[in-house]
N, C-alpha and C positions, 0 to 999 in steps of 0.2 A: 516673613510677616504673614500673618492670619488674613487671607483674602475670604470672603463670602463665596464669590463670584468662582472660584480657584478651587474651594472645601464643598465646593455643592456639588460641580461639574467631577470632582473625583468623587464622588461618594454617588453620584447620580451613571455614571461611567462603569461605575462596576469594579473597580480598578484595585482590589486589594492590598494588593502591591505598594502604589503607590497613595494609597490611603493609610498604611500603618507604618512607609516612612514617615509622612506627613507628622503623625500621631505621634510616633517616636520622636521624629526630631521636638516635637511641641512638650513632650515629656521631658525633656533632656534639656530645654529652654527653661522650663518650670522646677526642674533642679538645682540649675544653676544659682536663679534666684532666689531661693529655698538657702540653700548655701552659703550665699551672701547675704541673706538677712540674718540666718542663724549668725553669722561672724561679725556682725553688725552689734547686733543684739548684745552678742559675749562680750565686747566691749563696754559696755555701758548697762548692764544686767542688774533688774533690783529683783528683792528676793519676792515679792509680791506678782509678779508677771508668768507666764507660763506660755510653752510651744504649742498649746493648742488654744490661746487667745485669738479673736477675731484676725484675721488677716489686715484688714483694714490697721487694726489698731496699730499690729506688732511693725507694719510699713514706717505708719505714720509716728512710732514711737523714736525710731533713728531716721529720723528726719527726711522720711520722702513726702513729696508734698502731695496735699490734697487731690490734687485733680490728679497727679500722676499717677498716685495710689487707685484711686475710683477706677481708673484708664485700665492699669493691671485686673484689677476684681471682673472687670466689666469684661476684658479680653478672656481672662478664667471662666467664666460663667459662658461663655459664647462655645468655646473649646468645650466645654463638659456638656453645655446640652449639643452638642454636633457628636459627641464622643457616645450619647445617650440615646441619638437617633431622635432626639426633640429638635423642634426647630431653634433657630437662633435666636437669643432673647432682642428685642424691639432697639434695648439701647444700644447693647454689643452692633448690631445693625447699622443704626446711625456713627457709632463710633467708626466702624469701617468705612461707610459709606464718604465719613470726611477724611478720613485720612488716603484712600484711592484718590478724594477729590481734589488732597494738597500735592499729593503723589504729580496730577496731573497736571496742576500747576507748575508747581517745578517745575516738570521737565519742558512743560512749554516755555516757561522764561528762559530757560538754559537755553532752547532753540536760539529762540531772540538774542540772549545774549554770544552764542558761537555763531549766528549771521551776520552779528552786528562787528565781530571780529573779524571774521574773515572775510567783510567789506571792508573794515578798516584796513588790512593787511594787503587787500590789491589796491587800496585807494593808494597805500602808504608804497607800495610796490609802484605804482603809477607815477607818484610826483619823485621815486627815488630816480626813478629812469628818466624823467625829464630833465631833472638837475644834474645827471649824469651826461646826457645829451649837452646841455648848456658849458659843463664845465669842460667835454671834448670838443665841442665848436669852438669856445674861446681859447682852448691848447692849441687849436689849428691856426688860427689868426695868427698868437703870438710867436708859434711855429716859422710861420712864414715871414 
């Protein structure tokens, strides 16, 4: 995923290396989708339409949805002014900045959720060993 934070510190680092995998793999992302919209398209093709129509459009013509389309343009424009040595555009910006910030969520509730497990698992560990206790005391009475 296109971090801000991540594409700054490489490009600010010096890091050529790892600034034109970066680049490369982001080219090779933007192929894919290129590919699957073209196969998209071919399916459902009118003779009116053409591969150098708005992006926006040809997305949203087989059926990706608005905001998901905007989301793509907005991550494309972010990548090409970073590619261009211009700063990141303002929206591209905010778009990272929340999806780091859902990012962060998550994995805080996953915490919560894998503590609240693994209390439940020695809670459940706990009462298995008391009823185990109970059911060897009462073998030993009947025992006897």
């Amino acid at each position: 995923m296109l971090s801000r934070d991540h594409s700054m510190d490489v490009l600010q680092e010096g890091n050529a290396e790892q600034a034109a995998a970066a680049l490369s793999d982001a080219v090779a992302k933007l192929e894919a989708i290129e590919s699957e919209l073209s196969a998209a398209e071919e399916r459902i093709w009118q003779p009116h339409w053409s591969k150098n129509d708005p992006l926006a459009e040809r997305l949203r013509r087989v059926g990706v949805a608005e905001a998901t389309a905007n989301m793509l343009i907005c991550m494309i424009q972010g990548w090409d002014a970073l590619c261009r040595g211009e700063p990141i555009p303002a929206a591209t910006n905010t778009l990272l900045d929340q999806q780091e910030q859902a990012e962060r969520s998550a994995d805080a509730q996953l915490a919560v959720i894998l503590k609240d497990r693994a209390a439940s698992t020695s809670m459940a560990a706990k009462m298995g060993a008391k009823m185990r206790a109970k059911i060897i005391s009462k073998r030993r009475r009947f025992d006897q």
